[in-house]
N, C-alpha and C positions, 0 to 999 in steps of 0.2 A: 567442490561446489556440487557436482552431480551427487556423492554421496549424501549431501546433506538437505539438499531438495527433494532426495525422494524419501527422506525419514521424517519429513514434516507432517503426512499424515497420523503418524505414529504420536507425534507430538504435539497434536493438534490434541488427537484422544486423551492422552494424558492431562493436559492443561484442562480442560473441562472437566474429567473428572475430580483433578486437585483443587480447584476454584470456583468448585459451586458453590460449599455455604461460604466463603467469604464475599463470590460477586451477589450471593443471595444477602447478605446482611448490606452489604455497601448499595445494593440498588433500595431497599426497605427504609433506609436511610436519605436517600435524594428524593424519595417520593414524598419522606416525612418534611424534608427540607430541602425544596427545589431551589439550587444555587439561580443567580441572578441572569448567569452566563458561565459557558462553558470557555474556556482557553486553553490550548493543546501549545507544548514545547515538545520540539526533536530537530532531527539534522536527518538528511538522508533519508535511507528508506523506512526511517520511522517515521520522519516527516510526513510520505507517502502516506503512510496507516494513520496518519495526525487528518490529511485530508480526505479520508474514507471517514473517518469520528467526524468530521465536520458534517458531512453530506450527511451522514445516517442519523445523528442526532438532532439534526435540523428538523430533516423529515417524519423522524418516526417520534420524539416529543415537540419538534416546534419549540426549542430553546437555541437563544441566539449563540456559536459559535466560530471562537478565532484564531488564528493562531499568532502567537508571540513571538516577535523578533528578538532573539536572546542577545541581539547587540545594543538594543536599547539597556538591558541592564548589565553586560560584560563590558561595553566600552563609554555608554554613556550614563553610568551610571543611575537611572532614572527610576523612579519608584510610580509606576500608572497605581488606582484605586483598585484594585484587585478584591475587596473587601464583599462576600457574598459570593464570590466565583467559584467554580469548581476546577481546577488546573489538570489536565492531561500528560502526565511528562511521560512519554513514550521513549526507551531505549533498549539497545543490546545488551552496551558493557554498564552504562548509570554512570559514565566516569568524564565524560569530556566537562572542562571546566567552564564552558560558557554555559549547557545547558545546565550545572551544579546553580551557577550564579544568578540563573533565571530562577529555577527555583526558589531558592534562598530570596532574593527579592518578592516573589510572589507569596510565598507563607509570609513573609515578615509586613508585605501590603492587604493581608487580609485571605486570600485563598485557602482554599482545603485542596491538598494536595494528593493526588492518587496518580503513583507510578505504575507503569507498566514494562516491566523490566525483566531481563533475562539473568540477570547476575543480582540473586539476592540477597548478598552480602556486599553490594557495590554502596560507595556516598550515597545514589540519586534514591538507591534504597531506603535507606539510614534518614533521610530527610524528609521523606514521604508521610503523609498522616495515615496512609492506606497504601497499601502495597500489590500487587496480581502479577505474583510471577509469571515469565512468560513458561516458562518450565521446556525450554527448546532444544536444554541439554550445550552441551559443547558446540560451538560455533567456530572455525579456522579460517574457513574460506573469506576473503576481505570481502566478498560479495553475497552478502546475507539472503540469506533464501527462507527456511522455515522461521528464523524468528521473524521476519517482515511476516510470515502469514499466521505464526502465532500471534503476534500484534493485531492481526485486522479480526483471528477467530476471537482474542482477549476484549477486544471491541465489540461485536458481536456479540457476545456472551455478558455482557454490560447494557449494553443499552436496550436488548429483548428482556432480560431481568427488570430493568426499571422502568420499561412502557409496558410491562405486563404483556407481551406480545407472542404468545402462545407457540402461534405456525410457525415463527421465526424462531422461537427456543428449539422449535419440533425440528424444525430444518437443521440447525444447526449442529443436532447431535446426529444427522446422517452425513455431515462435511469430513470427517476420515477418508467414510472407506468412499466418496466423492472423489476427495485430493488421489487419493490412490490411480484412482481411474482416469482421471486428467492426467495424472503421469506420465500413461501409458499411449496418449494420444501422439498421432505421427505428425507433427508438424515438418518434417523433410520439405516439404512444397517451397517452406520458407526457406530454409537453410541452401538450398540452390538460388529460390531469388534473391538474396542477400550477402552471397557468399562473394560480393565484386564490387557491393554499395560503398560508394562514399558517407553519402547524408542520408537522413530517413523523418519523416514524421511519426509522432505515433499518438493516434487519435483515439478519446473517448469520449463521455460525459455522464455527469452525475456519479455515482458512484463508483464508477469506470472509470474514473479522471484517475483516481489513485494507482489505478494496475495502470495505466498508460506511462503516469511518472517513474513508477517502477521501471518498466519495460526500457525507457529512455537512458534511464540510468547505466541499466544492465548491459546495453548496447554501449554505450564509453568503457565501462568499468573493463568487461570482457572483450570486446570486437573491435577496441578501437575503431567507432562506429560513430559518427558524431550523432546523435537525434534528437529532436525535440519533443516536448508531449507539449497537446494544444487537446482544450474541449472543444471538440466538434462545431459549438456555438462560437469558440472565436478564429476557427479559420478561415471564415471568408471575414475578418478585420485584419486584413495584412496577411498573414503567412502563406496565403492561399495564392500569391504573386508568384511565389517560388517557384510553385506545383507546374512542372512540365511533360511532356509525352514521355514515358519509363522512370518519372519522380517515383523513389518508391513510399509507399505510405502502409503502414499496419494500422487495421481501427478492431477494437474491443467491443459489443455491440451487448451488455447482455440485458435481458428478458425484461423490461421496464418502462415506466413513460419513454426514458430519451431511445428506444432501442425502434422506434422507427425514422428518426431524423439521422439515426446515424447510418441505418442503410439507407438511407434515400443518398446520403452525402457520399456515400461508395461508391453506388452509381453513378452521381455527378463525375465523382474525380476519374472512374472507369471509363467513362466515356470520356473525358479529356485525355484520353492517351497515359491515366496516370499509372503506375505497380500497384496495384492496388491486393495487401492481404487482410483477410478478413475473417475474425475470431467471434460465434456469435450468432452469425447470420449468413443469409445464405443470399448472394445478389449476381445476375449474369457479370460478366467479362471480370471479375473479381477471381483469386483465388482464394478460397473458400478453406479456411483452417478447421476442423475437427474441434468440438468441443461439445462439455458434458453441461445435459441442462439442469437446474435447479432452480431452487427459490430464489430470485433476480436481488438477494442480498448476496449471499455465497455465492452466484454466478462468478464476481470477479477477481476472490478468492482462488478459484478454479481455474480461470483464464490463466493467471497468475502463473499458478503451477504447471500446465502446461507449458507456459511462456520460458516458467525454466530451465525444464527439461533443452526447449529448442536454442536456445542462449547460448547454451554449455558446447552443444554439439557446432552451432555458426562459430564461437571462436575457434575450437579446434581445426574447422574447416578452412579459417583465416589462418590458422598456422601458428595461432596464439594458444599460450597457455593461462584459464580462463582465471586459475587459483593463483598467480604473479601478476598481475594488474601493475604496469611503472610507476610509481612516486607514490603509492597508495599504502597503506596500514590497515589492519582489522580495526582498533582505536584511534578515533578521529580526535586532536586534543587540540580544537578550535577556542583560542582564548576570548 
């Protein structure tokens, strides 16, 4: 896992450079014929990059998107009007058969199909009308690291192509040597306050929601660590009952509308006695994570990668080894 998270920047550069003119002809394309709505399929931490495509494509064309419950067409057989949609299918391997079967229901109800995938010779390939390798290289570790943030740069590099969005193309070809440097940030602060947690929240919003789900993940997969991710906006609806004097909680803050509600929310929980660490920004009684600033698209991109550097080192600090996860497989083969 550490090996593979710090080679993501490498393979970030790569994937951009192999996927210009095909994300330049497939956005040239959606401009000419803007789908009805957008709909994203994945499991897992593609899932996650499925809800970062949600948020950025919402905002940056203002077209409606969803994500797809692949058990509507793996168990329930059901065919919704897909007809004018553009489909998302976000993966690693392209092989698990319930996201194959969403698929294949979705081109056969009408969709134009564009995967985003690491294995280009995989089914989810093969069925795709359009293809963007993730190009992330070999993957082992069951806890996916660079292709989850080659999925959010292959996103990135998608929807600044087809909104025409200049500073954000601009930004984007400085995210390498970015990730590089968020690598190298010291998050230790955490890996002491967390090296004894039972439970944890792990708080974002808007396009932050995605690295929070990531993050949550990361913390079961590796730390045996129970956590949740919640937007910032829905913790005071219930979750926020939990929060006790030393509850501990991580929040994502970066550079954005939502990035003064979320420090204001760190303060609140810091003064309620909560652990409060804090990636992003910068608020009293709070412990204050290191991180690299950029353009509040890539911001969470970045958080991200530092988050996994610190992941790697909190399980080994548990005494866990990060790359044996129990009952878990690199291929998820959810029917």
């Amino acid at each position: 896992m550490f090996r593979e998270a710090a080679q993501a920047p490498q393979a970030v550069r790569e994937q951009l450079q192999a996927n210009a003119a095909r994300v330049a002809r497939l956005a040239a394309r959606l401009r000419a014929q803007p789908p009805r709505a957008v709909v994203t399929c994945a499991r897992g931490s593609s899932d996650h990059a499925a809800t970062f495509a949600r948020y950025l494509i919402e905002t940056r064309l203002q077209i409606l998107t969803s994500s797809a419950s692949p058990s509507v067409s793996s168990l329930y057989a059901a065919t919704p009007d897909l007809a004018g949609t553009l489909l998302l299918a976000v993966s690693q391997s392209g092989t698990s058969p319930d996201l194959l079967a969403t698929v294949s229901s979705a081109r056969a109800a009408g969709a134009h199909v564009v995967a985003l995938v690491n294995a280009p010779d995989s089914p989810l390939a093969q069925l795709a009308d359009e293809l963007l390798p993730l190009h992330a290289g070999s993957e082992r570790s069951v806890a996916a690291t660079k292709s989850h943030l080659a999925s959010l740069a292959a996103i990135v590099q998608l929807v600044a192509a087809w909104a025409q969005d200049e500073p954000l193309a601009a930004a984007l070809q400085e995210t390498p040597q970015l990730l590089a440097r968020a690598w190298q940030q010291d998050w230790s602060a955490a890996v002491r306050q967390l090296q004894e947690a039972r439970n944890l929240y792990v708080i974002a919003r808007g396009l932050g929601l995605a690295t929070a789900q990531e993050a949550a993940l990361k913390f079961k997969e590796t730390c045996a660590l129970h956590a949740e991710a919640f937007s910032a906006a829905e913790l005071r609806h219930g979750p926020l009952a939990l929060v006790r004097a030393g509850f501990p909680l991580l929040l994502f803050a970066q550079n954005d509308e939502s990035h003064p509600g979320v420090a204001q929310l760190a303060g609140e929980l810091a003064a309620h006695g909560a652990r409060v660490l804090l990636a992003g920004a910068a608020v009293p009684h709070t412990t204050v994570l290191p991180s690299e600033a950029a353009h509040p698209v890539i911001e969470p991109l970045l958080l991200a990668q530092s988050f996994y550097r610190m992941v790697n080192a909190l399980a080994l600090a548990r005494g866990l080894n990060p790359d044996q996860p129990p009952h878990l497989h690199k291929v998820t083969e959810t029917l």
